[in-house]
C-alpha positions as CSV (number, residue, x, y, z in Angstrom):
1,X,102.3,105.3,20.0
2,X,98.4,104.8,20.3
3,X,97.1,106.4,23.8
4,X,93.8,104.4,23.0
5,X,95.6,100.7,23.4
6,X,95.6,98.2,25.6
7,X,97.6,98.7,28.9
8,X,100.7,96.4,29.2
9,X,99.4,94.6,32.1
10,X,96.2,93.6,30.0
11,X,98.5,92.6,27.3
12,X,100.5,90.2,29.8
13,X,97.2,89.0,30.9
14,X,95.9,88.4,27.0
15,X,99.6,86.9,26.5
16,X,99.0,84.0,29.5
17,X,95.6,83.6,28.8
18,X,95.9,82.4,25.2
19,X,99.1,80.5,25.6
20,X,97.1,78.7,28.6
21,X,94.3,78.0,25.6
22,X,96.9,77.1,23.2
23,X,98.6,74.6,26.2
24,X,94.9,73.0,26.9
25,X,94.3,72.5,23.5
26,X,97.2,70.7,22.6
27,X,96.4,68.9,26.6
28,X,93.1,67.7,25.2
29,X,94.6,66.5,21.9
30,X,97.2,64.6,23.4
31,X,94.7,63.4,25.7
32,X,91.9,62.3,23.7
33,X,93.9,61.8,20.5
34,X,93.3,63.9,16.8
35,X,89.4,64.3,15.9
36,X,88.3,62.0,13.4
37,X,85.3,63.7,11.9
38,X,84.9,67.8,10.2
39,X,83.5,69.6,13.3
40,X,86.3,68.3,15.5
41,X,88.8,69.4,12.9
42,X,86.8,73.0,12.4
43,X,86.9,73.2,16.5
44,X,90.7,72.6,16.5
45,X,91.4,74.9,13.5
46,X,89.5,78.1,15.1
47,X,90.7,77.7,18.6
48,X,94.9,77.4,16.5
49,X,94.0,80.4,14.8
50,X,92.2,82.4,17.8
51,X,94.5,81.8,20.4
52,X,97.7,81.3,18.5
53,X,96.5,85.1,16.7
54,X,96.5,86.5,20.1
55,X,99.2,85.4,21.3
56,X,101.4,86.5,17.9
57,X,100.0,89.8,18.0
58,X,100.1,90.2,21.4
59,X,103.6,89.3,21.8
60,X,104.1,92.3,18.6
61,X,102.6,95.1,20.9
62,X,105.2,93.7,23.3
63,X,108.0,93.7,21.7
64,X,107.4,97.0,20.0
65,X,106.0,98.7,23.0
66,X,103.0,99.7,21.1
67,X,100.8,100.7,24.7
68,X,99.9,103.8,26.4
69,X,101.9,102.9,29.1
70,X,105.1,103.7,27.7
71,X,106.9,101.6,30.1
């Protein structure tokens, strides 16, 4: 167990925050409809990658316990 970590509160928060940026992305696509040129592909790709990252490795500290907290 690292002592240095994240608490699990701030993990819960990381977990709703990026599933909310996950949810409005997928709200604006549906929304507005696919990008049709690069840069509105790039801008979908990084924000998949960032907040569906986060919220994959988050839900891996909190399934393995992996906080200070211990709890």
């Amino acid at each position: 167990m690292n002592k240095y970590g994240p608490t699990r509160s701030e993990l819960k928060t990381r977990l709703g925050i990026s599933i909310a940026g996950l949810a409005l992305m997928i709200g604006g696509l549906l929304y507005r409809g696919l990008p049709t040129g690069i840069g509105g592909w790039e801008a979908v790709v990084i924000a998949t990658l960032f907040f569906g990252g986060t919220t994959l490795w988050t839900l891996k500290k909190l399934i393995r316990r992996e906080h200070p907290d211990g709890l």
